[in-house]
Residue frames as a rotation matrix with the C-alpha (Angstrom) as fourth column:
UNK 1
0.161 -0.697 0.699 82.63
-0.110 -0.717 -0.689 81.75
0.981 0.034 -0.192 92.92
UNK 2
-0.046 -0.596 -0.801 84.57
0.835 0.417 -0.358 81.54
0.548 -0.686 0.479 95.97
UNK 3
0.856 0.481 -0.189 84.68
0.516 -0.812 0.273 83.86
-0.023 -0.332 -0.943 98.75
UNK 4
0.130 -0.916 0.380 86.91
0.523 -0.262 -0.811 86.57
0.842 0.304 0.445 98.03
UNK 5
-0.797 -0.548 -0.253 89.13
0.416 -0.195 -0.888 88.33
0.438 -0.813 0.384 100.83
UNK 6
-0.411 0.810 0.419 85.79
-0.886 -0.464 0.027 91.52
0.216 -0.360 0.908 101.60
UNK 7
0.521 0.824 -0.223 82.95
-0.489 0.502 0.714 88.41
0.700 -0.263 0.664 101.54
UNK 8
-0.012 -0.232 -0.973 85.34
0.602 0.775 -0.192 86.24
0.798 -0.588 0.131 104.25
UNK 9
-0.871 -0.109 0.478 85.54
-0.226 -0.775 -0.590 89.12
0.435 -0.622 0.651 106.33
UNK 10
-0.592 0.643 0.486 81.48
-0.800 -0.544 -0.254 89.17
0.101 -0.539 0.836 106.48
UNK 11
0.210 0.163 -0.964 81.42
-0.045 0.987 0.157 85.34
0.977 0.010 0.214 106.50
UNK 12
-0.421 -0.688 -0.591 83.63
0.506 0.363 -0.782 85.58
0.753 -0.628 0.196 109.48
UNK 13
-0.781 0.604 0.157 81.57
-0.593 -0.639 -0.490 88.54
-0.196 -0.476 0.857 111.02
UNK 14
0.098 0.960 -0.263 78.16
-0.742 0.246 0.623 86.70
0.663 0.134 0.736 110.39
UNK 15
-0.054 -0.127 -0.990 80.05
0.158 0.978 -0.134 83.65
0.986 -0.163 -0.033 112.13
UNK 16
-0.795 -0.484 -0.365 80.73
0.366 0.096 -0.925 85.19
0.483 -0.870 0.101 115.09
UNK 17
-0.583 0.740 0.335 77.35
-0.717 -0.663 0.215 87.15
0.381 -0.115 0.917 115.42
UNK 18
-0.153 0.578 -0.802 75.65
-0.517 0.644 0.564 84.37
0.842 0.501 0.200 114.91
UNK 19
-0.442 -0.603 -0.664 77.68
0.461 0.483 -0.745 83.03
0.769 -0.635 0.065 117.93
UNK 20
-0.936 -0.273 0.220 76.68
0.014 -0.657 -0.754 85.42
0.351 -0.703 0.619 119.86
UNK 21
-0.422 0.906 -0.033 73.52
-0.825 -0.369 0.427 85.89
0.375 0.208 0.904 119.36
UNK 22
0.067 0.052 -0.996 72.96
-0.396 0.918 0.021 82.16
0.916 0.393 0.082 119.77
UNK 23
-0.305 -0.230 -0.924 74.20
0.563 0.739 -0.370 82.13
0.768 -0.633 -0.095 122.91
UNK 24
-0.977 0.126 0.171 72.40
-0.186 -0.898 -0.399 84.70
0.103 -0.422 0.901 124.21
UNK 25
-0.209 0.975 -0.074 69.02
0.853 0.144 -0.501 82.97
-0.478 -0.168 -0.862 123.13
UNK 26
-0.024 0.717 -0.697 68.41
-0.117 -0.694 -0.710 85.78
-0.993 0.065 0.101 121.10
UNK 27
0.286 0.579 0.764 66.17
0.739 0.374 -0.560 85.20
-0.610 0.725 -0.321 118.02
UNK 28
-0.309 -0.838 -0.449 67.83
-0.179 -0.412 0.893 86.52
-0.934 0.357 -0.023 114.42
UNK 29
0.667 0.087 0.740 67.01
0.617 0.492 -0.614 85.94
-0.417 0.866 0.275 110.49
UNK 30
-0.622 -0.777 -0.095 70.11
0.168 -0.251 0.953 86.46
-0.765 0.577 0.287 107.80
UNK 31
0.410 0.818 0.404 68.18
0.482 0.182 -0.857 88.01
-0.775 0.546 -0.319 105.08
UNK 32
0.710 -0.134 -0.692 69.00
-0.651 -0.498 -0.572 90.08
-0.268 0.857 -0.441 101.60
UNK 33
0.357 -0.481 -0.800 71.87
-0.592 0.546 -0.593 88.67
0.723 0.685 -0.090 99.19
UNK 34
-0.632 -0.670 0.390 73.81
-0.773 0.509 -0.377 86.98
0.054 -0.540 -0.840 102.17
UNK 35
0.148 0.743 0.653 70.68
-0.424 0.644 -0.637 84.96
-0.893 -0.183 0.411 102.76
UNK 36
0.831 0.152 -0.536 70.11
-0.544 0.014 -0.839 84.49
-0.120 0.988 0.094 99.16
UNK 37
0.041 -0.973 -0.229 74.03
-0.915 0.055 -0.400 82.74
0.402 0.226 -0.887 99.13
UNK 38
-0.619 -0.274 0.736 73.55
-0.695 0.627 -0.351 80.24
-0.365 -0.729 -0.578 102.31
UNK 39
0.703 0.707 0.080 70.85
-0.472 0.547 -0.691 78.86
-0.533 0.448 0.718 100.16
UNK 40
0.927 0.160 -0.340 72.67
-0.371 0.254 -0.893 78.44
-0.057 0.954 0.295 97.13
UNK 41
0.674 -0.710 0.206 75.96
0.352 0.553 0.755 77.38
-0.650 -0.436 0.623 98.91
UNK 42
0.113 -0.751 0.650 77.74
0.990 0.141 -0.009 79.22
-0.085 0.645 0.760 97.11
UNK 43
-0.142 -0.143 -0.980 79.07
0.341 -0.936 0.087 83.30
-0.929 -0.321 0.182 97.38
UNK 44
0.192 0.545 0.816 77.29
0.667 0.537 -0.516 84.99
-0.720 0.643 -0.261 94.11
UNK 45
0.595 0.123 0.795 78.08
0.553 -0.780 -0.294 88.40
0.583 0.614 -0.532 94.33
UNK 46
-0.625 -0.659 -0.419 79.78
0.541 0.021 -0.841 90.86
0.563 -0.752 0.344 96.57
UNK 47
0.604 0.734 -0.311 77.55
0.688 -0.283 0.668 92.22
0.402 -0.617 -0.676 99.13
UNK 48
0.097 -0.284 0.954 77.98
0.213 -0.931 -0.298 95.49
0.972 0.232 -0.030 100.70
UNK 49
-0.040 0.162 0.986 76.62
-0.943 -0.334 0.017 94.59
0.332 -0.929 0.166 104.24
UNK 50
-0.947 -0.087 -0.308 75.28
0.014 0.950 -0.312 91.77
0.320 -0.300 -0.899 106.29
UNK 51
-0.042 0.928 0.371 71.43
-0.763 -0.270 0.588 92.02
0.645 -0.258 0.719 106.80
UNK 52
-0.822 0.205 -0.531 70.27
0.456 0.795 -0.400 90.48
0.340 -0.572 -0.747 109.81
UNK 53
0.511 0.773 0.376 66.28
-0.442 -0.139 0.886 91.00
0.737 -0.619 0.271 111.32
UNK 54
-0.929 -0.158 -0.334 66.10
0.289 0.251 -0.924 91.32
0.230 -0.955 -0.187 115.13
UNK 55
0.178 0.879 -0.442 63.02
0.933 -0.008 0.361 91.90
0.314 -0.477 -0.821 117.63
UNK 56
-0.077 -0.267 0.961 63.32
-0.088 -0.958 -0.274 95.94
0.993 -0.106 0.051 118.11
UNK 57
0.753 0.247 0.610 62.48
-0.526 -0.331 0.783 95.02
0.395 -0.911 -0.119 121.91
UNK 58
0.845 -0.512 -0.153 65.93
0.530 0.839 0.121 92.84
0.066 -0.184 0.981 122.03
UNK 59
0.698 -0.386 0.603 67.71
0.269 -0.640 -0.720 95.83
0.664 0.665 -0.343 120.43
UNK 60
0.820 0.044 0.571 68.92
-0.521 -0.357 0.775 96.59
0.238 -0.933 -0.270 123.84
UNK 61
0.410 -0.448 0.794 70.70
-0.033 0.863 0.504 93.17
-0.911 -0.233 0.339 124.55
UNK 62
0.713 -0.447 0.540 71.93
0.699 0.402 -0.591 93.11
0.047 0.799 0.599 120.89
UNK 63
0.870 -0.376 0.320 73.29
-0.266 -0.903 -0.336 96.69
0.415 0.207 -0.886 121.11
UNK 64
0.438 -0.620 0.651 75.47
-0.747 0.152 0.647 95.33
-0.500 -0.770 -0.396 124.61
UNK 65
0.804 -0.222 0.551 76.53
0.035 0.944 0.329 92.19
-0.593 -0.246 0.767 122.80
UNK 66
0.669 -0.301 0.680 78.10
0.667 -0.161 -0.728 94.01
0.328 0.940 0.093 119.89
UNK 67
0.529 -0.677 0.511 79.83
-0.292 -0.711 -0.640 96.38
0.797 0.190 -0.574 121.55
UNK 68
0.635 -0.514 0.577 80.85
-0.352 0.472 0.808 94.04
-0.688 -0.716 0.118 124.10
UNK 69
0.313 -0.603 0.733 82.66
0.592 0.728 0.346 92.64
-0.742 0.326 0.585 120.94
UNK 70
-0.328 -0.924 0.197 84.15
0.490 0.012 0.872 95.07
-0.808 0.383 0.449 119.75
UNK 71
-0.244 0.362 0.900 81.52
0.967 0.017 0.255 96.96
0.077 0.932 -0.354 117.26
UNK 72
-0.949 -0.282 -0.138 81.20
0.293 -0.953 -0.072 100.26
-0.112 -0.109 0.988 116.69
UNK 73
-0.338 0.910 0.240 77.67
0.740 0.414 -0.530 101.59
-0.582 -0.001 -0.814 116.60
UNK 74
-0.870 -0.372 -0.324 77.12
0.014 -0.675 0.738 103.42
-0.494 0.637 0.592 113.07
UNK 75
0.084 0.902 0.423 74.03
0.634 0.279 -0.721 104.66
-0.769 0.328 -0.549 112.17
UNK 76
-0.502 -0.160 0.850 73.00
0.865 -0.113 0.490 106.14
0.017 0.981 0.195 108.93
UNK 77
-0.927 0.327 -0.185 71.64
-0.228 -0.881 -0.415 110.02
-0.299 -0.342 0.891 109.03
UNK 78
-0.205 0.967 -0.152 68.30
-0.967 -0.177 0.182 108.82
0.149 0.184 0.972 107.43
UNK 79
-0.973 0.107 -0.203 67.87
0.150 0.967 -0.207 105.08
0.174 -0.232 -0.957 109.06
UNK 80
0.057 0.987 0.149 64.22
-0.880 -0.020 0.474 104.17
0.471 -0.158 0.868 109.30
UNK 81
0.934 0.349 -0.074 63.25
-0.341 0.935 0.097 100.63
0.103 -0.065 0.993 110.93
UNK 82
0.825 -0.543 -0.155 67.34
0.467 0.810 -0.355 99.78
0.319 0.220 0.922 111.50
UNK 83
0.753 -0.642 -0.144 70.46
-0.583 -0.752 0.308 100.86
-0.306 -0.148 -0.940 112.51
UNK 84
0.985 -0.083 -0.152 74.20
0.050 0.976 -0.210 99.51
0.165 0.199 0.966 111.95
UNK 85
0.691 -0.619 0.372 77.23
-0.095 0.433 0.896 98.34
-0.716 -0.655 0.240 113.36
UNK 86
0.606 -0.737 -0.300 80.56
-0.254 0.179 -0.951 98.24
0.754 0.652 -0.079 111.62
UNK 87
0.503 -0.851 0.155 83.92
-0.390 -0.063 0.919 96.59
-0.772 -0.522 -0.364 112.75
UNK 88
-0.584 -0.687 0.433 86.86
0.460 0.160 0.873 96.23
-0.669 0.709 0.223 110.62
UNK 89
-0.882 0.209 -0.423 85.50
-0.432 -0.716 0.547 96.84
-0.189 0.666 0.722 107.36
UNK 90
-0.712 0.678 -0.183 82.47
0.572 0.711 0.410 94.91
0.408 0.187 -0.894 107.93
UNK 91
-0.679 0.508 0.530 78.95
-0.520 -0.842 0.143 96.60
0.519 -0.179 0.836 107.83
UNK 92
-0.597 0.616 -0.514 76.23
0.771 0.617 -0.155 94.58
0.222 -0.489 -0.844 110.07
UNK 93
-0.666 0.665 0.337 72.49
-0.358 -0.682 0.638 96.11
0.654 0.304 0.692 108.96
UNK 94
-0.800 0.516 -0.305 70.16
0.490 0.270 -0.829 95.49
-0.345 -0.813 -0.469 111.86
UNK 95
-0.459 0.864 0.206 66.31
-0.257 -0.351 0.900 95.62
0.851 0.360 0.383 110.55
UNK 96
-0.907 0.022 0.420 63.98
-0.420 0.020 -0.908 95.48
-0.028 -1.000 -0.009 113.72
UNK 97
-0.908 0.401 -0.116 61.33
0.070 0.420 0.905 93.94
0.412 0.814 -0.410 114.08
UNK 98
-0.935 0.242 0.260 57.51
-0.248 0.082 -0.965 93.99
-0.255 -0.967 -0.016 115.99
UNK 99
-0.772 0.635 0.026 54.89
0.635 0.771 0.048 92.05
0.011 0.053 -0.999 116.55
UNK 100
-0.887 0.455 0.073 50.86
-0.460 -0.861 -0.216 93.70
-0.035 -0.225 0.974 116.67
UNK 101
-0.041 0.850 0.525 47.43
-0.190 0.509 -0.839 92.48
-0.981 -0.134 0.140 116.57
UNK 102
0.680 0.456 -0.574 48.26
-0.545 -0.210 -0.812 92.27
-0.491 0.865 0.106 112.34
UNK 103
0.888 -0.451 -0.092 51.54
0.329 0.760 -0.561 90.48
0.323 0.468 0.823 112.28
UNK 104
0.088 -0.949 -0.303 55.27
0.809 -0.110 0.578 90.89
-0.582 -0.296 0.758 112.35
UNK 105
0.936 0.285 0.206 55.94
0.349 -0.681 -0.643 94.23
-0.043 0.674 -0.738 111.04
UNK 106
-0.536 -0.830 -0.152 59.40
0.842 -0.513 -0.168 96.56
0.061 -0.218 0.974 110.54
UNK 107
0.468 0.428 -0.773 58.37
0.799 -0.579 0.164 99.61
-0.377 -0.694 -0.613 112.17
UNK 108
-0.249 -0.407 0.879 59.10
0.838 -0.545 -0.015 102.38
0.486 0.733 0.477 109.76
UNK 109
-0.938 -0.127 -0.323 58.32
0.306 -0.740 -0.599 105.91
-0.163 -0.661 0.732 110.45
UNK 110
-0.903 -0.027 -0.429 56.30
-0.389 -0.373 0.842 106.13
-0.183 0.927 0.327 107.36
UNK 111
0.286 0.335 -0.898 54.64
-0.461 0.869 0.178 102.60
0.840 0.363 0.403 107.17
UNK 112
0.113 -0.171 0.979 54.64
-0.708 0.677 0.200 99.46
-0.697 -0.716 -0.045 108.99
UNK 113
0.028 0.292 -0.956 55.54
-0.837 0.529 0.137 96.45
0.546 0.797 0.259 106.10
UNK 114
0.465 0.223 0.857 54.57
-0.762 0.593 0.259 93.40
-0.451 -0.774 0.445 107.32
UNK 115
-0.687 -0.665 -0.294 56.63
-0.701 0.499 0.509 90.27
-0.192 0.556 -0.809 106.60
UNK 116
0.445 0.779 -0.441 54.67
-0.599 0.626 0.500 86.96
0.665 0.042 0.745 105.98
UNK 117
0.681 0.347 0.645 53.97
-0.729 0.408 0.550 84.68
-0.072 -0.844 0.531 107.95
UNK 118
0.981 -0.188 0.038 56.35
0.189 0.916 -0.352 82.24
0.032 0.353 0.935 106.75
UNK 119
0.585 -0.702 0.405 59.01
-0.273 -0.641 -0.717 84.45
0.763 0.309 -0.568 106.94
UNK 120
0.213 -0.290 0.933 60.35
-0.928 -0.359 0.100 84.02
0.306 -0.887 -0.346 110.26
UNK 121
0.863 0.386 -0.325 60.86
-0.321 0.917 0.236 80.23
0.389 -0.099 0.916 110.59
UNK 122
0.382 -0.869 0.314 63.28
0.434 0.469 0.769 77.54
-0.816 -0.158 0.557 112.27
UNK 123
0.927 -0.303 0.221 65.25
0.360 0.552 -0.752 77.44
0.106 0.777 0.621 109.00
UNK 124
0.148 -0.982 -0.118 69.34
0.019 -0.117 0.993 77.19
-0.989 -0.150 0.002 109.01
UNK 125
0.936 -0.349 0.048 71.58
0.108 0.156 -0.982 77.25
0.335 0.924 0.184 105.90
UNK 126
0.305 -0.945 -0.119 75.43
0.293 -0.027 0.956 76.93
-0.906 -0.326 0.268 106.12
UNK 127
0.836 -0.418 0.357 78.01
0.186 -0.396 -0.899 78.47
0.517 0.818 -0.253 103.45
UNK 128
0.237 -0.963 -0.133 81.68
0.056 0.150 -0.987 77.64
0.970 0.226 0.089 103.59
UNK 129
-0.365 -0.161 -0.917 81.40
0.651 0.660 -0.375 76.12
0.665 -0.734 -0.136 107.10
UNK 130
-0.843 0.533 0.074 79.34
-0.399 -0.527 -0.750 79.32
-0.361 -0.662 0.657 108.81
UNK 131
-0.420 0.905 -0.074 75.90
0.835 0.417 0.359 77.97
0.356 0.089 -0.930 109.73
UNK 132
-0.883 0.451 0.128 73.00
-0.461 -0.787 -0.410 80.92
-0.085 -0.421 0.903 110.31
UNK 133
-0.021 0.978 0.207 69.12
0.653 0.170 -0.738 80.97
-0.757 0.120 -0.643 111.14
UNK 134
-0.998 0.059 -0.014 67.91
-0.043 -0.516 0.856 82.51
0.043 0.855 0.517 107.65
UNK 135
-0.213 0.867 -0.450 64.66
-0.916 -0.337 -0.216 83.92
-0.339 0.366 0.867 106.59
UNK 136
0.617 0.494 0.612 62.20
0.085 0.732 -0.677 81.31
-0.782 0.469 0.410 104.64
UNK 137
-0.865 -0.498 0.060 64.02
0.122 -0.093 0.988 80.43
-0.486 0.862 0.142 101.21
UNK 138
-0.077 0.649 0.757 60.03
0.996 0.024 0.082 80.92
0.035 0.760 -0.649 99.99
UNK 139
0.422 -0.323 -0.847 59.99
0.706 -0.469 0.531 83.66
-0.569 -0.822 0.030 101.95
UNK 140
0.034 -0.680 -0.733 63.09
-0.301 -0.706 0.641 85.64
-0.953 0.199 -0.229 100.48
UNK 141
-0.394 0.224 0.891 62.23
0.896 0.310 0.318 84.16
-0.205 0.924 -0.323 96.53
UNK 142
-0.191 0.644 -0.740 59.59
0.908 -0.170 -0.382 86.50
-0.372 -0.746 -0.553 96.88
UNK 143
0.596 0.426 -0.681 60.95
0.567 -0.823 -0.018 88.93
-0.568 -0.376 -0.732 97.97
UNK 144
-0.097 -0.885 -0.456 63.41
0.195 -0.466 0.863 89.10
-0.976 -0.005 0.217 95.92
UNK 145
-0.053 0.866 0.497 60.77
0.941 0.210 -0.265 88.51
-0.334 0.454 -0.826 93.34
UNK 146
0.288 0.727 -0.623 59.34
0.848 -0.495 -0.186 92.24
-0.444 -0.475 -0.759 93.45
UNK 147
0.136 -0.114 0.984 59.61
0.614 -0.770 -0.174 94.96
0.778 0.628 -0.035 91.13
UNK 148
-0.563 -0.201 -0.802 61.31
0.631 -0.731 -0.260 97.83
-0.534 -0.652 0.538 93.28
UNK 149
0.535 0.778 0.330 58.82
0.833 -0.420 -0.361 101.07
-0.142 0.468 -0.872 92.30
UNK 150
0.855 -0.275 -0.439 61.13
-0.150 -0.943 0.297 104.20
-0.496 -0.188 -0.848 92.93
UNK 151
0.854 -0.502 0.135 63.91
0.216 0.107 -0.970 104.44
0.473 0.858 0.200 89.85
UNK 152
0.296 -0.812 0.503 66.50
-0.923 -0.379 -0.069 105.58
0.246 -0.444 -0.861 92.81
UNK 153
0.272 -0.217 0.938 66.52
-0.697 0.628 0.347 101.83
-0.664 -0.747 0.019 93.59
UNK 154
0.699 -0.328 -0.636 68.20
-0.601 0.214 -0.771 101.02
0.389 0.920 -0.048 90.46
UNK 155
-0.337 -0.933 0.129 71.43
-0.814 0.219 -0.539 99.60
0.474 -0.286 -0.833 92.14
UNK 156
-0.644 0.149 0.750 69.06
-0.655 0.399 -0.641 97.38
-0.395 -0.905 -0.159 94.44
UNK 157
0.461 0.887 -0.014 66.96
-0.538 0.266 -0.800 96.28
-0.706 0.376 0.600 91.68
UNK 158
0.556 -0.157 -0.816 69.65
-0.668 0.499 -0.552 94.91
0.494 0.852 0.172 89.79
UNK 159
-0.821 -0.565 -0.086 70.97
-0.545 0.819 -0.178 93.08
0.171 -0.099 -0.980 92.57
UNK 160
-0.031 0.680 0.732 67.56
-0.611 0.567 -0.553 91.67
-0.791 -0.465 0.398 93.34
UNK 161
0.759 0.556 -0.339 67.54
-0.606 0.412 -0.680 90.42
-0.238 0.722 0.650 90.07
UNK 162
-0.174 -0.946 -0.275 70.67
-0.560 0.325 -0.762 88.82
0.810 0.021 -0.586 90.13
UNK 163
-0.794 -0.097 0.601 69.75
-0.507 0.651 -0.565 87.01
-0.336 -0.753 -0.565 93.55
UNK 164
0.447 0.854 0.268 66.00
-0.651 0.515 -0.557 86.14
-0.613 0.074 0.786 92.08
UNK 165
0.594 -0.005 -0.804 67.84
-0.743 0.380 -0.551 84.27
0.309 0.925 0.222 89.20
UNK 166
-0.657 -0.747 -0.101 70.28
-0.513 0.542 -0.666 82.63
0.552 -0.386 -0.739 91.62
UNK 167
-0.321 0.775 0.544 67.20
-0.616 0.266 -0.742 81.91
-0.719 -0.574 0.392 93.95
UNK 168
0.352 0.509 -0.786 65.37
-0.912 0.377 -0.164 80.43
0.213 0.774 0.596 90.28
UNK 169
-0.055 -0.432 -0.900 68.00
-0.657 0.695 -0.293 77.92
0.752 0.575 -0.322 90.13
UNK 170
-0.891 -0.417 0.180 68.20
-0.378 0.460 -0.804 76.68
0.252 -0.784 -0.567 93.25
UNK 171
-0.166 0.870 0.465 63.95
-0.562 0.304 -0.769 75.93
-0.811 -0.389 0.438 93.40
UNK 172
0.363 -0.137 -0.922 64.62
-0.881 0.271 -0.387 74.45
0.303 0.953 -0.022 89.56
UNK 173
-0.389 -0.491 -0.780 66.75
-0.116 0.866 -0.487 71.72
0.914 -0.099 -0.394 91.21
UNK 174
-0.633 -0.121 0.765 65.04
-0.747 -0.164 -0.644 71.26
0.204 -0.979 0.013 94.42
């Protein structure tokens, strides 16, 4: 499937982040379904947002680059561990990250989950000519892997399963 008019939008938003970010020197991973796409070259579903991990001590410098371009900063009344950014109709989810004497963690109120080690690598992926740094592709299998425990994450559990099955194919032919 092709990207339709909503997913070019946050093709085109991811492109230019990306840009940014990039030239700033500041360190990014594209993760959830968008990730899950640049793998499989190919747009699977529609997607609601744009997930992108940052370093929660960068947050600063990301905050200034975004609204230097033009984003609005829009957070959610019950954000934990993220906030997000919207221009046009494009959402951009911002998970934070931080480092500790245990690993890379997202800094919840609640909890600290830690990612794996593997998570965080060099790795690129491109999709309909936008190139991003992405999560591992073992990495985000995984996670998309994972029984969700709380029945309110129905909606999120069936797209994980829908990206694990896209994710299937794509380690099937590798």
């Amino acid at each position: 499937m092709g990207a339709d008019s909503r997913s070019r939008l946050q093709l085109d938003a991811l492109a230019r982040v990306a840009m940014l970010l990039e030239e700033a020197a500041v360190d990014y991973w594209l993760f959830g379904g968008w990730a899950v796409d640049f793998y499989a070259g190919y747009v699977s579903r529609a997607h609601d947002d744009v997930d992108l991990a940052v370093w929660l001590d960068d947050l600063p410098h990301v905050a200034a680059l975004l609204e230097a371009d033009g984003w609005r900063h829009a957070p959610e009344a019950d954000e934990d561990g993220g906030t997000g950014y919207e221009r046009d109709s494009v959402r951009l989810e911002l998970t934070y990250l931080a480092r500790d004497d245990y690993g890379v963690s997202t800094p919840l109120r609640s909890a600290k989950p830690y990612w794996s080690e593997d998570a965080l690598a060099d790795d690129t992926a491109e999709l309909e000519g936008v190139r991003s740094r992405a999560v591992s592709l073992a990495a985000l299998a995984r996670t998309k892997s994972r029984a969700r425990s709380d029945a309110a994450d129905a909606a999120d559990a069936a797209k994980d399963g829908a990206d694990s099955e896209v994710l299937g194919r794509i380690r099937r032919r590798g």
